[in-house]
MMTF fields as JSON, N, C-alpha, C and O atoms, coordinates in Angstrom:
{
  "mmtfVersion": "1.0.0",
  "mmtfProducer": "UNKNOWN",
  "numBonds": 183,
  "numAtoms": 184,
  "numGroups": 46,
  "numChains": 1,
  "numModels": 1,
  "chainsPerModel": [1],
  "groupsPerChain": [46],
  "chainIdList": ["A"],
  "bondAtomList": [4, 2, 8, 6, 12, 10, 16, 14, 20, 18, 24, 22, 28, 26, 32, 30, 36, 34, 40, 38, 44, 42, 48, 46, 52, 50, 56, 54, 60, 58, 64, 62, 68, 66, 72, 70, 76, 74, 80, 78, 84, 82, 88, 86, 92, 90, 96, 94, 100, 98, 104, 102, 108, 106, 112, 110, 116, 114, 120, 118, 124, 122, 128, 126, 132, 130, 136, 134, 140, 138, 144, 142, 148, 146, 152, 150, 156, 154, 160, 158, 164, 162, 168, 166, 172, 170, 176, 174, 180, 178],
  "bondOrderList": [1, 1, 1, 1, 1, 1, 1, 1, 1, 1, 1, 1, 1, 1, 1, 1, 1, 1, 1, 1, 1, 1, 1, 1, 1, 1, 1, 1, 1, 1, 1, 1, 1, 1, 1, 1, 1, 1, 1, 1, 1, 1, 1, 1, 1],
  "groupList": [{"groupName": "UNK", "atomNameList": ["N", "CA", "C", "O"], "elementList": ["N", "C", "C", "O"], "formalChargeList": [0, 0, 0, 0], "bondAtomList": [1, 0, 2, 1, 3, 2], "bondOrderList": [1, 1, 2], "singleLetterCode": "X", "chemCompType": "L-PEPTIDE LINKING"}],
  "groupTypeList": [0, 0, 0, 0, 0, 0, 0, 0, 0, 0, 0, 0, 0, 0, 0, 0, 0, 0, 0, 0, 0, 0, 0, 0, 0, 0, 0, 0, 0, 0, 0, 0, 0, 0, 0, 0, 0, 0, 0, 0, 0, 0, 0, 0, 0, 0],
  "groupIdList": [1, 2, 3, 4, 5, 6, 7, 8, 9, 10, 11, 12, 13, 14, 15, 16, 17, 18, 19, 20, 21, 22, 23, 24, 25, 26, 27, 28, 29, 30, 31, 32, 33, 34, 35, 36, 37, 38, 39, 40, 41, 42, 43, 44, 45, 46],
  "secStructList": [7, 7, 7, 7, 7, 7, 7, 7, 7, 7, 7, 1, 7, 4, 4, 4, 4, 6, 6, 1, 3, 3, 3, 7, 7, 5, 6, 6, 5, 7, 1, 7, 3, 3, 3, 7, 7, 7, 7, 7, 1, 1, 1, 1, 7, 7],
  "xCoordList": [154.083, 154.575, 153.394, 152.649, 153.333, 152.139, 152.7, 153.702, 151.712, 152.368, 151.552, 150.756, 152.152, 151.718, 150.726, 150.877, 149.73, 148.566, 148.485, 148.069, 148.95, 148.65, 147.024, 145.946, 147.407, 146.221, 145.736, 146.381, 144.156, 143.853, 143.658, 142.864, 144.376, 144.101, 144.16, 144.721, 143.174, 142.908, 143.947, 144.47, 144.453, 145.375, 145.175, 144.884, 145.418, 145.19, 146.345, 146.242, 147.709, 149.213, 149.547, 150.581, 149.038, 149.738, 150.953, 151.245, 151.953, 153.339, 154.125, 155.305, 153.293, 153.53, 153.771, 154.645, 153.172, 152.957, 154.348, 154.394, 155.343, 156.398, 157.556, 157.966, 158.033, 158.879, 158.011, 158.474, 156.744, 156.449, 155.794, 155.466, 155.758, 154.975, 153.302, 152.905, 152.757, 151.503, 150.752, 151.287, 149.346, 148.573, 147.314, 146.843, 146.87, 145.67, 144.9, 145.317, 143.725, 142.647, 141.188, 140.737, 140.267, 139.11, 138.636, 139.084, 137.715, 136.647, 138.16, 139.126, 138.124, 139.467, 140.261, 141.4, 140.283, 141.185, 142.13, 141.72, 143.649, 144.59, 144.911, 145.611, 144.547, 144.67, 146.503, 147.04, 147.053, 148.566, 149.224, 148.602, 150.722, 151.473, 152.385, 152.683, 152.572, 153.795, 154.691, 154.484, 155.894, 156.402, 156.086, 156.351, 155.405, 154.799, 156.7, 157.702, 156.519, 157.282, 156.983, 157.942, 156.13, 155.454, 153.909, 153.369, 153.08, 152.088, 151.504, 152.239, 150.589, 149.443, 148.97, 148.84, 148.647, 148.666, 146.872, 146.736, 146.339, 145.078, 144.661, 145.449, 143.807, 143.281, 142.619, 141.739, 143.081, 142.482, 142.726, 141.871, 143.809, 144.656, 145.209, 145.218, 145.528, 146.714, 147.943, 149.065],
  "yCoordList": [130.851, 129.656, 128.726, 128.266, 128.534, 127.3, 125.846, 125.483, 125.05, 123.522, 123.203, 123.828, 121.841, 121.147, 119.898, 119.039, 120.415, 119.116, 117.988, 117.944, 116.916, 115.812, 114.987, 115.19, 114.01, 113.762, 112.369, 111.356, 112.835, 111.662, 110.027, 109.679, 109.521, 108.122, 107.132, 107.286, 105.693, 104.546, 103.755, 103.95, 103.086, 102.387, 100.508, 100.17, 99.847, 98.178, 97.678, 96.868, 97.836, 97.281, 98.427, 99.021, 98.812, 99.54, 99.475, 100.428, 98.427, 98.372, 99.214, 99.516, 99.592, 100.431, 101.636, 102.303, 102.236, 103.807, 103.709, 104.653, 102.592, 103.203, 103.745, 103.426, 104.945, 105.902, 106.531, 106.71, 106.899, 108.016, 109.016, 108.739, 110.574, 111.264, 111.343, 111.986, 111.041, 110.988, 112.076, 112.559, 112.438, 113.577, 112.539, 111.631, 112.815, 112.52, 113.871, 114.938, 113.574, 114.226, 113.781, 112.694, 115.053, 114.963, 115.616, 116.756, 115.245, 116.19, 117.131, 116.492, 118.406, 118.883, 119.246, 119.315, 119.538, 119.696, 118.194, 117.118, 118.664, 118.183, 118.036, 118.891, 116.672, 116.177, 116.517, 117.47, 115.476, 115.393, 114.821, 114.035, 115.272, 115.113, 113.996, 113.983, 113.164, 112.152, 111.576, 111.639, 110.883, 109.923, 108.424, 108.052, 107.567, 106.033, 105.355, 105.49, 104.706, 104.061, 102.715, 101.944, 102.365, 100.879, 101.071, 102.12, 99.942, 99.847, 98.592, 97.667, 98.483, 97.108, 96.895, 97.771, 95.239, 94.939, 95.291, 94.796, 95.64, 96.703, 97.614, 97.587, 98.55, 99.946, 99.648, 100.325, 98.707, 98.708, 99.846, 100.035, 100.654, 100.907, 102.463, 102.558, 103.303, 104.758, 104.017, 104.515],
  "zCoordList": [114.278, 113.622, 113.353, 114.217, 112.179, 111.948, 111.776, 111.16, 112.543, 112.541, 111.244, 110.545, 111.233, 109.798, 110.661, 111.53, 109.839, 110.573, 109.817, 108.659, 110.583, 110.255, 109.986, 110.545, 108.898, 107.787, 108.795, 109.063, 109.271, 110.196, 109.382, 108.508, 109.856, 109.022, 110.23, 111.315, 109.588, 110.547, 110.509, 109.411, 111.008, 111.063, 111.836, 112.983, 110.865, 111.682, 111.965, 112.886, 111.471, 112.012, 113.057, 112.75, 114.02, 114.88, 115.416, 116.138, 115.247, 115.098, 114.308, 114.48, 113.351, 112.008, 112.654, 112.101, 113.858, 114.202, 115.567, 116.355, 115.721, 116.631, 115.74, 114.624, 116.906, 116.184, 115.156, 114.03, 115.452, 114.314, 115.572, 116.726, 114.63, 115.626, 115.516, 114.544, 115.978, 116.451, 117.372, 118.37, 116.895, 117.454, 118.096, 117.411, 119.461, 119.754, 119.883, 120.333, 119.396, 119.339, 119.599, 119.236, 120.488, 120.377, 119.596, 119.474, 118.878, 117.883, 117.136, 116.72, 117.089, 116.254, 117.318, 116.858, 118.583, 119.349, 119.717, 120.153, 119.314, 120.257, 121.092, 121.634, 121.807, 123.439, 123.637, 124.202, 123.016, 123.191, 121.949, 121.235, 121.615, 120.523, 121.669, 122.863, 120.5, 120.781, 119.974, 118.762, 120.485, 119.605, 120.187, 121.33, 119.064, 119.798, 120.11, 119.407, 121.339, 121.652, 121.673, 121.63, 121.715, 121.944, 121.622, 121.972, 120.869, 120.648, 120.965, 121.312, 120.91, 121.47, 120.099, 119.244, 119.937, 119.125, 118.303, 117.185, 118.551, 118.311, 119.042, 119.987, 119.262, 119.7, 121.014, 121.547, 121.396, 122.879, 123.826, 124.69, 123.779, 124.528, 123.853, 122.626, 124.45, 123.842, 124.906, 124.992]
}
């Protein structure tokens, strides 16, 4: 089964990313898949 890879993009309203699914990654490997439940109001933070 092939997944569909998501298109890395920056993001500054991180409110924007709850209820979506989200990939963290190092370099091209995938740390962990999620759905954001809550976000901080910039990138301080996963």
């Amino acid at each position: 089964m092939t997944r569909n890879r998501a298109t890395p993009r920056e993001h500054v309203e991180w409110s924007l990313l709850i209820g979506t699914t989200v990939e963290i990654r190092q370099d091209v490997k995938t740390i962990r898949t999620g759905i954001v439940q809550d976000a901080m109001p910039d990138s301080s933070a996963l």
